[in-house]
Backbone as a chain_set.jsonl record, in Angstrom:
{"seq": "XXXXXXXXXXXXXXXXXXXXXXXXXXXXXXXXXXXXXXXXXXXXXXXXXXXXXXXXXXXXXXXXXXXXXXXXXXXXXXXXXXXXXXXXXXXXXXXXXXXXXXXXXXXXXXXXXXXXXXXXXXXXXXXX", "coords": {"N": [[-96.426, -24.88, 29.214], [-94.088, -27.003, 29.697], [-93.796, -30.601, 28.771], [-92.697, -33.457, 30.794], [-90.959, -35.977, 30.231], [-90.059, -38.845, 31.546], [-87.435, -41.345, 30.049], [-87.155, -43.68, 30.662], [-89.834, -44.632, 30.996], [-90.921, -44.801, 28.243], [-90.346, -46.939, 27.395], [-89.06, -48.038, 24.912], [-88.968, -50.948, 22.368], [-88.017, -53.64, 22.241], [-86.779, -55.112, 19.789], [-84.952, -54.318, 17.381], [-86.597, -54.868, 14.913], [-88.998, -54.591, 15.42], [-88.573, -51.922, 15.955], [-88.251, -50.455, 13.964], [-90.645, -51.162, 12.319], [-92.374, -49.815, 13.559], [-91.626, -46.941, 13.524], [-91.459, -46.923, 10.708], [-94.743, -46.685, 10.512], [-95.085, -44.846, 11.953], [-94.198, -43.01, 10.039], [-95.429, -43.242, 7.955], [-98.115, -42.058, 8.885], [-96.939, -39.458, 9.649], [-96.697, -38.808, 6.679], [-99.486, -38.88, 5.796], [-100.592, -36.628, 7.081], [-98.905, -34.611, 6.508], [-99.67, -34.49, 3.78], [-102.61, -34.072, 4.047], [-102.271, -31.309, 5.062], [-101.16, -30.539, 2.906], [-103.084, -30.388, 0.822], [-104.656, -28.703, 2.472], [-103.608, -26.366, 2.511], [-103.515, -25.814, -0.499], [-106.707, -25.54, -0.818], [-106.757, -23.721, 0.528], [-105.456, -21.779, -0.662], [-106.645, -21.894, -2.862], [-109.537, -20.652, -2.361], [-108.916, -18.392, -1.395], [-107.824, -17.234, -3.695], [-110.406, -17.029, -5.082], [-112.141, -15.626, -3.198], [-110.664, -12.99, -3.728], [-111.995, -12.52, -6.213], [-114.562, -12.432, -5.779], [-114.019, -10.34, -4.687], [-113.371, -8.273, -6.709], [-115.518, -8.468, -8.404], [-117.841, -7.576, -7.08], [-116.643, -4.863, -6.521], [-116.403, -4.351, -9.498], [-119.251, -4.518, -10.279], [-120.619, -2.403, -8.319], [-119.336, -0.421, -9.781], [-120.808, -0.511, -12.266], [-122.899, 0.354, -11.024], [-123.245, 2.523, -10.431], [-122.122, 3.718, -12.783], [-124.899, 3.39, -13.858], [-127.283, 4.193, -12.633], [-126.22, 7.209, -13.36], [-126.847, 7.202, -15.871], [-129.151, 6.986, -15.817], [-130.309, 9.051, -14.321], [-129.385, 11.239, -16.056], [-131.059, 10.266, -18.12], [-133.72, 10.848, -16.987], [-133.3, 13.572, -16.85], [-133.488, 14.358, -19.677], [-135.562, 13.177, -20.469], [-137.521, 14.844, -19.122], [-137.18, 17.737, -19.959], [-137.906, 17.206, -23.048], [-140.743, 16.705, -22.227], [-141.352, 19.22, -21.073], [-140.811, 20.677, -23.845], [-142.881, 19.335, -25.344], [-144.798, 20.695, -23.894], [-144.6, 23.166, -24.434], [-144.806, 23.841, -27.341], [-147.453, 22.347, -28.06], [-148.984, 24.43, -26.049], [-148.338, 26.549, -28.31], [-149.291, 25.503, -30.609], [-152.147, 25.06, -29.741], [-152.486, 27.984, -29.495], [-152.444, 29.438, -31.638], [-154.721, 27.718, -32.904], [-156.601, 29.022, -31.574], [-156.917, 31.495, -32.375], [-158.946, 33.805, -34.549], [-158.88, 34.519, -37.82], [-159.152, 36.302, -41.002], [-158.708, 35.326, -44.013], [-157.91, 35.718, -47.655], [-158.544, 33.73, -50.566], [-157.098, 33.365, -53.639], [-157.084, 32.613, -57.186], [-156.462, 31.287, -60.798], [-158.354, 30.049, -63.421], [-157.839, 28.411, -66.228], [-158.926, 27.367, -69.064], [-157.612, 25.86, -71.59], [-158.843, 25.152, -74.442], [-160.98, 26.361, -74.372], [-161.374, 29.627, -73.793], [-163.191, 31.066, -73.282], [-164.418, 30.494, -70.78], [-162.448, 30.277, -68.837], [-161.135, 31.525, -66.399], [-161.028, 33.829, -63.286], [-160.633, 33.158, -60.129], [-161.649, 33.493, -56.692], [-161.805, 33.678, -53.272], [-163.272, 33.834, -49.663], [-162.142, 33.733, -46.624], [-162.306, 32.535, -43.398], [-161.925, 33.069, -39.451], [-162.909, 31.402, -36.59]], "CA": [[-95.791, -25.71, 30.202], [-93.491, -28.206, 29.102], [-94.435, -32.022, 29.017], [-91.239, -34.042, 31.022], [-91.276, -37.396, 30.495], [-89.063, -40.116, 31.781], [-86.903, -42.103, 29.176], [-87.548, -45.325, 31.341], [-91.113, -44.911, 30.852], [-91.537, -44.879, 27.102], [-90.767, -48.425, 26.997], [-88.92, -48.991, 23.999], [-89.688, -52.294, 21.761], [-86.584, -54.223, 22.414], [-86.161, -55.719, 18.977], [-85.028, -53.886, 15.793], [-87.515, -54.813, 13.743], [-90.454, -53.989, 15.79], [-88.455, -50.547, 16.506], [-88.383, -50.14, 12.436], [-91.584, -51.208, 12.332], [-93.076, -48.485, 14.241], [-90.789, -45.755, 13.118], [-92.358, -46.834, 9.501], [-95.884, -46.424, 10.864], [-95.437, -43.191, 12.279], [-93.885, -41.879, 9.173], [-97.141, -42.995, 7.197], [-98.676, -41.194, 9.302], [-96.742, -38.23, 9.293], [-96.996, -38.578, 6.024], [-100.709, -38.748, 5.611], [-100.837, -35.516, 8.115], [-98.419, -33.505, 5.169], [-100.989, -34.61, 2.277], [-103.82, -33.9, 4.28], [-101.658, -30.117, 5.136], [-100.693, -29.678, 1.477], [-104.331, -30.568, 0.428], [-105.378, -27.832, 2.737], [-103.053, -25.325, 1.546], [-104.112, -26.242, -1.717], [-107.805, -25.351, -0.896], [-107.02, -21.674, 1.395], [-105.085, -20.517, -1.847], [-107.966, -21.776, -4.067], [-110.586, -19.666, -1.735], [-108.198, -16.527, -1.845], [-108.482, -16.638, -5.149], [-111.984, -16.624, -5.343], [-112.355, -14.503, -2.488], [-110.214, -11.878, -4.384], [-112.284, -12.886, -7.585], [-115.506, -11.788, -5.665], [-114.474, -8.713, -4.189], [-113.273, -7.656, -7.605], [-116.703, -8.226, -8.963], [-118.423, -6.549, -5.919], [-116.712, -3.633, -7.469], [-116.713, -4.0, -10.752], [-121.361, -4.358, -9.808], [-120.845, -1.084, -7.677], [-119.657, 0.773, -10.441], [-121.721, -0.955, -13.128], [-124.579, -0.097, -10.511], [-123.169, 3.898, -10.041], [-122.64, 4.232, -14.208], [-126.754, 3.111, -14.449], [-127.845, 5.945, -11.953], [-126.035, 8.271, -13.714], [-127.309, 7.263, -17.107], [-130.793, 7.241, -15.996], [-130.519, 10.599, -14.152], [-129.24, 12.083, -17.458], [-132.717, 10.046, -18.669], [-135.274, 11.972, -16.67], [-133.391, 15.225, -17.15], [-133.559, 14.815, -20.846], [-137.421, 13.557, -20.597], [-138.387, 16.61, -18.334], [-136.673, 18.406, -20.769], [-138.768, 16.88, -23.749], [-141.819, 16.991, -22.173], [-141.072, 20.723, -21.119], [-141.012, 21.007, -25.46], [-144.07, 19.372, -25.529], [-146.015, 21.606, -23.679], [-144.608, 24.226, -25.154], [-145.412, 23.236, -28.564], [-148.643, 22.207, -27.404], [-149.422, 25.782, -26.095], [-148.457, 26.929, -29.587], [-150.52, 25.047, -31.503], [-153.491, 25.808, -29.194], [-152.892, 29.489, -29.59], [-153.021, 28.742, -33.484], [-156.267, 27.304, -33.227], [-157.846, 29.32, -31.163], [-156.931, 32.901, -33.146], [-159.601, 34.265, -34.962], [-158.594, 35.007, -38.931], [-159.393, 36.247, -42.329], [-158.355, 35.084, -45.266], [-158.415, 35.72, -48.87], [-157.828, 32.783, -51.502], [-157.502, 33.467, -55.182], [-156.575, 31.738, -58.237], [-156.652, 31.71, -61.69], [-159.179, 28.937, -63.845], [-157.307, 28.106, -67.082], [-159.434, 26.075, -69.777], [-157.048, 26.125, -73.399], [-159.978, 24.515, -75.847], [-162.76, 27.151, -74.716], [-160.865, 30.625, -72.906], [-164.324, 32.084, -72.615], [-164.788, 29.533, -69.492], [-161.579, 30.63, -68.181], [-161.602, 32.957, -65.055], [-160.286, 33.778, -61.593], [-160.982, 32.473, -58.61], [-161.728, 34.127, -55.675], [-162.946, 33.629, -52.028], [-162.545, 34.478, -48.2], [-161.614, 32.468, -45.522], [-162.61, 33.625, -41.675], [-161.783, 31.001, -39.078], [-163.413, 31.77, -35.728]], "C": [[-95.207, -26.928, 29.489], [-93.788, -29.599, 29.336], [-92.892, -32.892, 29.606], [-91.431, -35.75, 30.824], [-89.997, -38.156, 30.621], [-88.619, -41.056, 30.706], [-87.275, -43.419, 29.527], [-88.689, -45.755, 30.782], [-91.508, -45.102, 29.593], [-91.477, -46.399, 26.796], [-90.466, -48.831, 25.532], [-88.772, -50.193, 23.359], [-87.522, -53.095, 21.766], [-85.951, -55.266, 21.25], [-86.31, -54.571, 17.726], [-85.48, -53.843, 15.044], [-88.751, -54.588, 14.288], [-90.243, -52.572, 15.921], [-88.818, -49.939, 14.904], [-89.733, -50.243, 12.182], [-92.949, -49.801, 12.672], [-92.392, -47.123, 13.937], [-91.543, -45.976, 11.495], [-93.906, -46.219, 9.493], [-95.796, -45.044, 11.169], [-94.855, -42.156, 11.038], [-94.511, -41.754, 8.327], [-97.695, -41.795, 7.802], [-98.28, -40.21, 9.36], [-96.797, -37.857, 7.759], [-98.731, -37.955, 5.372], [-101.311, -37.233, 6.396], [-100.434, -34.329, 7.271], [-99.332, -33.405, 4.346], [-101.909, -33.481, 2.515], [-103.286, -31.841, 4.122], [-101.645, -29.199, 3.699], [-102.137, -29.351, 1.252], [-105.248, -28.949, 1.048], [-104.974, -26.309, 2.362], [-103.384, -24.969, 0.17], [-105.513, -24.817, -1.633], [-107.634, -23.484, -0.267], [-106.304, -21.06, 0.146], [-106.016, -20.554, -2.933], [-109.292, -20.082, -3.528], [-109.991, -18.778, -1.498], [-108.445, -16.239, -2.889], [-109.704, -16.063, -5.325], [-112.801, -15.964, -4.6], [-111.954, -12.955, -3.073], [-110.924, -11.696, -5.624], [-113.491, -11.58, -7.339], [-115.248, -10.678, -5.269], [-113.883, -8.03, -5.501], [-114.635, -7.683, -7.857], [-117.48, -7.165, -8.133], [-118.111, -5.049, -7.003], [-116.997, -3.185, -8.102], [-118.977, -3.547, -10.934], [-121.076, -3.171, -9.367], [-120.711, -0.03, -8.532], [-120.475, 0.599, -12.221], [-122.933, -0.15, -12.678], [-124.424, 2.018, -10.483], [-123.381, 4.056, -11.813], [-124.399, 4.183, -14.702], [-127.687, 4.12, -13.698], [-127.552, 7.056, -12.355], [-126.783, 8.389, -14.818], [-128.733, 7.151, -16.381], [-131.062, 8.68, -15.345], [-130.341, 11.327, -15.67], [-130.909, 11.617, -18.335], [-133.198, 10.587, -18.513], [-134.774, 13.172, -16.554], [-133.898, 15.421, -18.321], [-135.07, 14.112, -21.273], [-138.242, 14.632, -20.274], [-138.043, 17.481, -19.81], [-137.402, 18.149, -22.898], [-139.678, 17.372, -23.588], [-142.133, 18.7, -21.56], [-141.448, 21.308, -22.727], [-142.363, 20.65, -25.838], [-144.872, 20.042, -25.543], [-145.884, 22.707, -24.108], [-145.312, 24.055, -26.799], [-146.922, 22.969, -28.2], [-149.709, 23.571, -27.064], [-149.557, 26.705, -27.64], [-149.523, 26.616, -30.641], [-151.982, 25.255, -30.825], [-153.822, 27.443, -29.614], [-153.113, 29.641, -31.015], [-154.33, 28.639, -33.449], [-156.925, 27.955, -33.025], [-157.651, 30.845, -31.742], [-158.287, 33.061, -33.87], [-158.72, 35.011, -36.392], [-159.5, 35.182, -39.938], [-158.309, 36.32, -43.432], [-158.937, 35.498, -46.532], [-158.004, 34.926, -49.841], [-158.181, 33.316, -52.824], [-156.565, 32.496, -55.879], [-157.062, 32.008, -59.56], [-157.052, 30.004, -62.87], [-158.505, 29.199, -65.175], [-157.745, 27.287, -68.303], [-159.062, 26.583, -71.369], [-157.99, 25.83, -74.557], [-161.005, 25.741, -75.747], [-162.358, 28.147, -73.57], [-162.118, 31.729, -72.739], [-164.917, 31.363, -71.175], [-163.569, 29.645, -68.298], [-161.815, 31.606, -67.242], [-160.776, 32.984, -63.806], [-160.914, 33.674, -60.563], [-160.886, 33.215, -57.56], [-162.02, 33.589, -54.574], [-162.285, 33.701, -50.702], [-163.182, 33.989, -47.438], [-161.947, 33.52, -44.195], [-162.535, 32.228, -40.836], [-162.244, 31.872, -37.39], [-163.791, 30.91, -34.542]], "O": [[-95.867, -27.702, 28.796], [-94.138, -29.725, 30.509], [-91.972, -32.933, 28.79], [-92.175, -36.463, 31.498], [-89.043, -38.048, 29.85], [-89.571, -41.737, 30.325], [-87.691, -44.214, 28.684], [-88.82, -46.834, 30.204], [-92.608, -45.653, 29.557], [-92.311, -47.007, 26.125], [-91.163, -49.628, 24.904], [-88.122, -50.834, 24.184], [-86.383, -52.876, 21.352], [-85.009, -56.03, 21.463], [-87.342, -54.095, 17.255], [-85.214, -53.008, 14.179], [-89.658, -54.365, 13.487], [-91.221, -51.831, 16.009], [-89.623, -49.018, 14.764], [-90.157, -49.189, 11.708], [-93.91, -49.245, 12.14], [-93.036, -46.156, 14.344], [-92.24, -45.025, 11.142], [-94.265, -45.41, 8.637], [-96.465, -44.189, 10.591], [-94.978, -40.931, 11.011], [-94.579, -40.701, 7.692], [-97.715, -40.69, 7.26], [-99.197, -39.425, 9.117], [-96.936, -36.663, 7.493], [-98.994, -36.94, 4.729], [-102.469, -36.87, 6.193], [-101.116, -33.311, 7.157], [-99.862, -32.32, 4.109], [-102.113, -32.464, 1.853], [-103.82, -31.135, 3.266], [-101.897, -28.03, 3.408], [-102.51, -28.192, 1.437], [-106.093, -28.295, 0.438], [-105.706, -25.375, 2.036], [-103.5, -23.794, -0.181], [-105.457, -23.677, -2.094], [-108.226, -22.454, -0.588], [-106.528, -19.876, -0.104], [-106.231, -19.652, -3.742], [-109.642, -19.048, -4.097], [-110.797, -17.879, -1.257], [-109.112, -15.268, -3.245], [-109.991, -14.907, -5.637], [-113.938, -15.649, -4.952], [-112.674, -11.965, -2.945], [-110.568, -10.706, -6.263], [-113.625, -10.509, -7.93], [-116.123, -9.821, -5.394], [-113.927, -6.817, -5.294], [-115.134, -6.645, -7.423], [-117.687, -6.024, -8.547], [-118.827, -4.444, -7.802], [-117.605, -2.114, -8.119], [-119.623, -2.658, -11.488], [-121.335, -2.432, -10.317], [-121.386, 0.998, -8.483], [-120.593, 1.479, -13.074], [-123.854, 0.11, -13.452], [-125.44, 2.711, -10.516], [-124.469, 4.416, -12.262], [-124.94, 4.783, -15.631], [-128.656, 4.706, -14.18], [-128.232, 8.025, -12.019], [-127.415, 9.431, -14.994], [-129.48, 7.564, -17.268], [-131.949, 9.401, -15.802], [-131.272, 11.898, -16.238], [-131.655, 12.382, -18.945], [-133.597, 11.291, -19.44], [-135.557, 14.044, -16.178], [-134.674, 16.365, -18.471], [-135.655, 14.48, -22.291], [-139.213, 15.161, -20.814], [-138.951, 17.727, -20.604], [-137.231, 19.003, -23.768], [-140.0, 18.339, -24.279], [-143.242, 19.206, -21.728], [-142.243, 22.238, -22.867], [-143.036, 21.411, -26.535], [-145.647, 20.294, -26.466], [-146.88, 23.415, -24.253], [-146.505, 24.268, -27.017], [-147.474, 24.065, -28.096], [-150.817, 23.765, -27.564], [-150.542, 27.341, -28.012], [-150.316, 27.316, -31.269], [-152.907, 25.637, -31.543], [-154.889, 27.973, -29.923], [-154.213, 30.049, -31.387], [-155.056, 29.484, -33.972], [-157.937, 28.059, -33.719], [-158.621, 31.503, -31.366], [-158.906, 32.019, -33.656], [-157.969, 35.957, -36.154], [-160.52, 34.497, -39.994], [-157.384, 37.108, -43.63], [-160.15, 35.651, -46.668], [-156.893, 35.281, -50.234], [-159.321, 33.667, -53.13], [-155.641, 31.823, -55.422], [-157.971, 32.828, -59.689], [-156.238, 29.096, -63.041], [-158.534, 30.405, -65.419], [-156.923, 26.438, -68.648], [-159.722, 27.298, -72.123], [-157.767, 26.379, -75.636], [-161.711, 26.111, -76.685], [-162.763, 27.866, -72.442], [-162.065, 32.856, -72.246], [-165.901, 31.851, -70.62], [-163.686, 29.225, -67.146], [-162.696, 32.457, -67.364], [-159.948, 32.132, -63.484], [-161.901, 34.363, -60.302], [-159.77, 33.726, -57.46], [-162.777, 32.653, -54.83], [-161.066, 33.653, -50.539], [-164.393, 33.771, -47.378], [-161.87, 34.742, -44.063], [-162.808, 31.057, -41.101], [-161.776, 32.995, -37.202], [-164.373, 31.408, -33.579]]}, "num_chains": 1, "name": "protein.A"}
């Protein structure tokens, strides 16, 4: 709705230098109203920035945070996958131990100063 106002009524200042006067004042003030404007312009393109700053990071964390789930899945496959060798190995060497063998060790006793002390070595091994 439009505002009408009567020319009569504003009551302009009937000397020139009070009209200058007040035409100065209000252009401070429109001035001080631009500043304050720029100032705020200023500040909404600062906080775009750094609104655009954070939702880059956001990202860049999301797939920082997806590459570290992958690399630790590939972890506990390739621990299972260890300790899978373990127990195998493990089984092996048990079944080792627990065999039942005989052996036979020989060798041959060598003494150069006095070859009547020389001889061969014998003996047998059983592991049970």
């Amino acid at each position: 709705m439009p505002i009408v106002v009567n020319a009569q009524e504003l009551d302009p200042p009937e000397e020139y230098d009070q009209l200058l006067e007040d035409y100065r004042d209000m252009y401070d003030i429109a001035q001080k109203y631009k500043k304050l404007y720029e100032e705020a312009e200023r500040d909404v393109t600062e906080y775009k920035k750094l609104y655009n700053q954070a939702e880059a990071d956001v990202e860049e964390y999301r797939q920082l945070y997806k590459s570290a789930e992958e690399n630790n899945r590939k972890l506990i496959d390739s621990n299972n996958r260890l300790q899978d060798l373990i127990d195998t190995q493990k089984d092996m060497i048990d079944d080792i131990l627990n065999k039942k063998e005989i052996g036979i060790i020989t060798g041959v006793n060598v003494v150069p100063a006095n070859i009547k002390n020389s001889g061969i070595i014998l003996g047998f091994d059983f592991q049970f």
